[in-house]
C-alpha positions in Angstrom: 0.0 0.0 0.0 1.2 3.6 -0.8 1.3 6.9 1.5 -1.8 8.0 -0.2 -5.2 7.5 0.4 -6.7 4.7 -2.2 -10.2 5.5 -3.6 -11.8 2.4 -4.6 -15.0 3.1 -7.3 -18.3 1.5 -6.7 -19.2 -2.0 -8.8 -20.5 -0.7 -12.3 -24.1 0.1 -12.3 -23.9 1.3 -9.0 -24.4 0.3 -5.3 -26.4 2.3 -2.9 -25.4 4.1 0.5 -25.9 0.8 2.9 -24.3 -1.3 0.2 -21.3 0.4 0.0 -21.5 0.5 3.9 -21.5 -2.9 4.3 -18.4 -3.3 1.5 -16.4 -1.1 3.9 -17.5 -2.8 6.7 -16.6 -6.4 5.3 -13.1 -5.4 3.7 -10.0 -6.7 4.6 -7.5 -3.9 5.1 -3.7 -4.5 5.6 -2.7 -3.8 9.5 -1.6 0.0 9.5 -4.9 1.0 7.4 -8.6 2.4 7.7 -11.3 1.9 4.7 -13.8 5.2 5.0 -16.8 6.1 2.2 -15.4 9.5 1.3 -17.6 11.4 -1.8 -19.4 8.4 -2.5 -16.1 6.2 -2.7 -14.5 3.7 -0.3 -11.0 5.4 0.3 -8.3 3.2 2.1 -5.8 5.1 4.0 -2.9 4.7 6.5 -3.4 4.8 10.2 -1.7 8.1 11.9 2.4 7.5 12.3 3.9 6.8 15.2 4.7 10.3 16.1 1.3 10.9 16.6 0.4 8.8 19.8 1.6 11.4 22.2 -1.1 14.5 21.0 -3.6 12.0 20.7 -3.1 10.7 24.0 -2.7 13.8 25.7 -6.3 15.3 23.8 -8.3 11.8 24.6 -7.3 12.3 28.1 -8.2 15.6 28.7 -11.5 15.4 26.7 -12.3 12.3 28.9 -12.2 14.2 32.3 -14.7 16.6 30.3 -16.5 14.4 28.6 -20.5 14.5 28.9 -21.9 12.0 31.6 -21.9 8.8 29.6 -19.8 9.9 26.8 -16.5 8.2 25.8 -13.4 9.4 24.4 -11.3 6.7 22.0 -9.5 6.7 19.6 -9.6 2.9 18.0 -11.0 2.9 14.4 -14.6 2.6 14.3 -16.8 3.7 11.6 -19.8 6.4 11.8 -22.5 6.7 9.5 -24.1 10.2 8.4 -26.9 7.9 6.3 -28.4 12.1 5.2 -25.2 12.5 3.5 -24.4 8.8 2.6 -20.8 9.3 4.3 -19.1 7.2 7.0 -15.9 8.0 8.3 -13.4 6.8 11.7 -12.5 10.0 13.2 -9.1 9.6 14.3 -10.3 10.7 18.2 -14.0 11.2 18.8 -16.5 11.2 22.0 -18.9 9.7 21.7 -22.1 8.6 23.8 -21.6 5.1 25.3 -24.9 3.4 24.4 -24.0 3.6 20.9 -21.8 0.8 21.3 -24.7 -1.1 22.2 -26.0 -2.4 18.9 -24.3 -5.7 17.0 -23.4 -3.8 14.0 -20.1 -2.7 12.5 -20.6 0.8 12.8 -22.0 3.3 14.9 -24.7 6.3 14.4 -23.0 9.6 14.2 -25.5 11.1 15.8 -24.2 9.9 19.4 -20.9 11.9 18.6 -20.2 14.8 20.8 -16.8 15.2 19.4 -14.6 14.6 16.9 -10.6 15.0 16.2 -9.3 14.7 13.2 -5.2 14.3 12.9 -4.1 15.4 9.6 -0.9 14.2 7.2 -0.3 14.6 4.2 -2.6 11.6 2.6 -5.8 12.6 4.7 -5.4 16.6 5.1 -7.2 18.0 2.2 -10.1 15.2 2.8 -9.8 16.3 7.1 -10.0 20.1 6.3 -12.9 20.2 3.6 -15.0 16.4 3.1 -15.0 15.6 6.5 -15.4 19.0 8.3 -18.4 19.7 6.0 -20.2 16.6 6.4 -19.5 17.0 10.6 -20.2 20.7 11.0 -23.6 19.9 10.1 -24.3 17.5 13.0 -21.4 17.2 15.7 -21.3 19.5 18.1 -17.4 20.2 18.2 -15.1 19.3 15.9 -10.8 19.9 16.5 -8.8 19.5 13.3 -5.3 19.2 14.6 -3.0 20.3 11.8 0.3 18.3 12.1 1.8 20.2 9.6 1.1 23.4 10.7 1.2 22.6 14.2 -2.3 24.4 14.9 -5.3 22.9 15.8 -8.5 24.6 15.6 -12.1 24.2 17.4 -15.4 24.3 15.3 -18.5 24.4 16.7 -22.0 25.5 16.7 -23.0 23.4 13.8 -25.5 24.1 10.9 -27.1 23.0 8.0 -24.2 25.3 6.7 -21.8 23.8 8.6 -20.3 25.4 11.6 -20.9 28.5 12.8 -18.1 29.3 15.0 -14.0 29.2 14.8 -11.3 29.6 16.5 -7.2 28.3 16.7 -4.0 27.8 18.6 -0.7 27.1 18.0 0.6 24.0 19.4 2.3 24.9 22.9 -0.7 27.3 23.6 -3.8 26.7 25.2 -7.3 26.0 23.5 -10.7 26.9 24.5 -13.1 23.9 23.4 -17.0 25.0 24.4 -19.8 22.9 25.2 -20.8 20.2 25.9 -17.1 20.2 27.5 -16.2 23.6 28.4 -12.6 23.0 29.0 -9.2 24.0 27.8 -7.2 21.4 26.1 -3.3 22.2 27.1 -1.5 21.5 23.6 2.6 21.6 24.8 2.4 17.8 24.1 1.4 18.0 20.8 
C-alpha cells in the first residue's frame, strides 16, 4: 500500500449508501490501514504515524475528564454513519455517547458523537479540512482539526445545515478553549 489515500470506485451500475456500507464494513485492510466512504467512494488510508500517539493521548485524556456524563473518548477505528449525507468516516479521536456501542453492527450512528478529532498528514489533510469538516459541521457539536503540519489545531463548533458557525485556533504549545458540551481548555505543549 502507498502513503496515499486509495479511492476504490463502486461495482459498475452502481451500489447504494448501505451497500457500500457494508463493502467497507466487510473489507480486509492491511494492519496500519482504515477503509472510510469518502464522496461516495471507499478510500483506504494509513493509520496516523507513530509520532502521533503522544497529542492523541494527551487530547483523549483531557477530553475524557470533560467528557459529557456517559460519553466516551477513543480513539480505536470505528466507523460512523451520516446515512443524510451517505458518508461514513473513523475519526481519528472522537467522543462519543456510550450506548452507541450497544448495537451488533459494525458501525455506529454519528449522531451519538459529541466530538470529533481529526489528525491530519499529508494523505488525509485536504479530505480532514474540507470532506470531513463539511459533512460534521452539520451534525457534531465540536469538531478539533489538529494540523500536524502546521502545528495548529482549531475548534469548530456550533453546527449548521451550513456547517459550523463558530472558529477559533491555537498554535501547538498554547492553550485551546473547546466550548460545550465540555467547556474545557485542552493544554497542547504535548502536541
Amino acid at each position: 500500500m502507498i502513503e496515499q489515500p486509495t479511492p476504490i470506485d463502486p461495482r459498475v451500475g452502481g451500489q447504494g449508501f448501505d451497500d457500500l456500507l457494508r463493502t467497507v464494513e466487510e473489507l480486509d485492510t492491511p494492519d496500519g490501514f482504515k477503509a472510510e466512504l469518502i464522496r461516495g467512494k471507499i478510500v483506504v488510508s494509513p493509520w496516523s504515524k507513530l509520532r502521533y500517539l503522544r497529542p492523541m493521548r494527551a487530547l483523549r485524556r483531557q477530553l475524557e475528564e470533560y467528557a459529557p456524563e456517559g460519553h466516551i473518548a477513543d480513539s480505536t477505528p470505528f466507523l460512523f454513519s451520516f446515512p443524510a449525507v451517505e458518508r461514513a468516516y473513523g475519526p481519528d479521536l472522537f467522543v462519543v455517547e456510550e450506548a452507541a456501542f450497544d448495537a451488533d453492527g459494525r458501525h455506529a450512528d454519528a449522531e451519538a458523537l459529541s466530538l470529533v478529532a481529526e489528525f491530519t498528514s499529508t494523505s488525509t489533510k485536504d479530505a480532514d479540512w474540507h470532506e470531513k469538516l463539511n459533512v460534521y459541521g452539520q451534525l457534531v457539536p465540536v469538531c478539533l482539526v489538529v494540523d500536524m503540519q502546521d502545528r495548529e489545531i482549531t475548534c469548530f463548533s456550533d453546527p449548521s445545515s451550513g456547517g459550523y458557525r463558530a472558529r477559533w485556533a491555537a498554535s501547538f504549545g498554547k492553550p485551546l478553549k473547546v466550548p460545550g458540551p465540555f467547556d474545557c481548555e485542552i493544554d497542547t505543549t504535548a502536541f
